[in-house]
Phi, psi and omega in degrees: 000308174300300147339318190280302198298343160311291197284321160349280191304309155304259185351280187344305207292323169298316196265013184285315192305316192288322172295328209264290185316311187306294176319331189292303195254011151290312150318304170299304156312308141343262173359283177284358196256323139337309201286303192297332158344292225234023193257007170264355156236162223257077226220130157286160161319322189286344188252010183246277161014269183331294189301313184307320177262023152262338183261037191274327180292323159305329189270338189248041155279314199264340161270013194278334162285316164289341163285307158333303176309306182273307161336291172328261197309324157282332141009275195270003188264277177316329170291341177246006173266350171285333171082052166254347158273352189288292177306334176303308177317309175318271183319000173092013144283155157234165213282009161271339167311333209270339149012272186335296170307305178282339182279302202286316177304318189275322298196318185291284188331283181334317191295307198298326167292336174252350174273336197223305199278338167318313208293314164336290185298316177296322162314301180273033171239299191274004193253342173251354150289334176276333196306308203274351160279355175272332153314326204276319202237344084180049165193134182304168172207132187213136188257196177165149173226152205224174149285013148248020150129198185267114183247152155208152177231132183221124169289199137164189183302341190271326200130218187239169195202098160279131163220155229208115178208130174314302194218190188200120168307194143075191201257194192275354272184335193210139187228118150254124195260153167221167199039071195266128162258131171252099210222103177228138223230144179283145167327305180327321211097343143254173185298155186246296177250142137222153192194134184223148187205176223237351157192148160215119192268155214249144213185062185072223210263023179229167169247136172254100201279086176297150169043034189276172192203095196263191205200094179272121188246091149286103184301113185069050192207142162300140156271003180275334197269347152237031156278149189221164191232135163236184172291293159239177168214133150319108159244151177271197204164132186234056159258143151269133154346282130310013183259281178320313197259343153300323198312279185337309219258038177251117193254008167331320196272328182277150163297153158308325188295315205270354162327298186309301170336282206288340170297315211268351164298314196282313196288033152238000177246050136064047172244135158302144189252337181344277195331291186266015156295303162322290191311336189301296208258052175235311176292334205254341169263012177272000188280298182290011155295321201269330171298293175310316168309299204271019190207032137244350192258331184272331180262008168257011201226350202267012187268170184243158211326330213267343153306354161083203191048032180316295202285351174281341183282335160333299191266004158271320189318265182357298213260328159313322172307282197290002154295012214226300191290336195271354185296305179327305177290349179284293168294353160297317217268000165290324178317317205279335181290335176090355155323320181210157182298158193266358148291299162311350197256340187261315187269335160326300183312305179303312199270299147024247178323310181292359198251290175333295181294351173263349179266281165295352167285321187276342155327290200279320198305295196262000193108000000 
């Protein structure tokens, strides 16, 4: 018991040192990629700062394998050049017993990344695209799709604009709303406009609008006697295509908890769901992701120093992970595609890699 809480206690200690140096030049990078962003406006230091550290919980959600992966690998590299596995052995361990403690760890970390640090992100990811569209256009723009349908807010210098669309379209290339509502507000805060049309299509930097019908909310006018309908209309708009179709086709911004809510909202208001079901069950399968990082990381590194080939095992270790992460992703994005089920695309990778590495550990160990 104490050996495991030893080895526990190590792994921690690595992987606190390995999270803060990585993040230190994740951060950093942030940063000047922030700075560059942002040099066309008119944004302080303390506010480009700020967005760089919201967005650190997302890169170190998204780094949680390659932290793993190394941990590991100094871990037990230190441990065999100390002959500390060597005693371990000596004593009638063997070295997947020793195993045991860091696999319980990475597995504790993994629970705690979809219970605590998930929710973490989706809170600072949608709280640092509105910062940064409200720096940008002095007011957020933000999309969401409900069982009512498609809402998106779009700022700028004129004010603000809720637009409201049944449903939504278009190629890869082209984005479309249909049964479309528009309701835009004065700097001030009150409505101003309203407009509805039957389609709206997105066209550089306007929305271009069929069959529309608008409404001037005048303090004291009828507003039916100054509608007016055209064939088509221009509104500018400081949404992009891309802006849009990261949104759509992204679950960063939802929590896990509210993910199940939200699968089953779209699919009764007959918006596809595939994307976010894979991510659902992609989050609830990173503790044996994270777990497999560390037993690929462990079956190359835990034999001891003096047989030599440390640093090609170092670098098998390395680059097998990431063959492990880009199969994951892959197979995810077969999943979302509708290619292959969506328990296969999440859970396959994950358990895979663990049957593999375990495989090569019982190899070196027993033979």
């Amino acid at each position: 018991m104490k050996l495991d809480l030893y080895y526990a206690r190590r792994f921690l200690q690595w992987f606190a040192v390995i999270c803060g140096v990585l993040m230190t030049l994740v951060i950093l990078i942030d940063l000047n990629e922030q700075i560059r962003r942002f040099d066309a406006y008119d944004v302080s230091a303390g506010k480009i700062v700020g967005l760089t550290l919201l967005n650190a919980p997302a890169a170190l959600s998204e780094f949680l394998p390659l932290i793993m992966i190394l941990t590991t690998i100094v871990l037990f590299v230190g441990l065999a050049r100390s002959s500390e596995l060597v005693v371990t052995r000596a004593i009638g361990r063997s070295g997947i017993r020793a195993l045991a403690a860091p696999v319980l760890v990475a597995g504790l970390l993994g629970l705690l990344a979809v219970s605590t640090l998930n929710p973490i992100v989706a809170a600072t990811t949608n709280l640092s695209k509105s910062l940064a569209d409200t720096y940008r256009t002095g007011g957020p723009s933000a999309l969401s799709l409900s069982g009512e349908g498609l809402w998106l807010r779009q700022g700028g210098a004129n004010g603000q604009s809720v637009i409201h669309a049944s449903s939504y379209g278009g190629g890869r290339d082209d984005i479309v709303l249909y049964d479309v509502t528009i309701l835009a507000y004065a700097p001030s805060g009150g409505p101003i406009r309203q407009i509805i049309a039957e389609t709206a299509r997105l066209d550089g930097d306007e929305w271009l609008l069929h069959k529309a019908k608008a409404w001037h909310m005048t303090a004291g006018l009828n507003p039916e006697r100054s509608a007016a309908t055209h064939d088509t209309l221009r509104i500018p708009t400081s949404l992009t295509q891309d802006r849009i179709r990261d949104t759509l086709g992204s679950a960063d911004g939802i929590s896990v908890y509210d993910l199940p809510t939200t699968i089953r909202d779209l699919a009764e208001a007959g918006f596809a769901t595939k994307r976010y079901q894979v991510w659902y069950q992609v989050e609830l399968a990173r503790p044996l992701f994270l777990i497999a990082m560390v037993l690929v990381g462990a079956a190359f590194t835990m034999r001891h120093t003096r047989f030599g080939g440390t640093g090609l095992a170092v670098l098998t270790a390395v680059l097998l992970g990431f063959g492990l992460y880009f199969i994951r992703n892959f197979a995810q994005i077969l999943g979302e595609n509708g290619q292959i089920p969506v328990a296969l695309a999440a859970w396959a990778p994950p358990v895979a890699s663990i049957l593999l590495t375990m495989g090569l550990l019982l190899h070196a160990e027993d033979g």
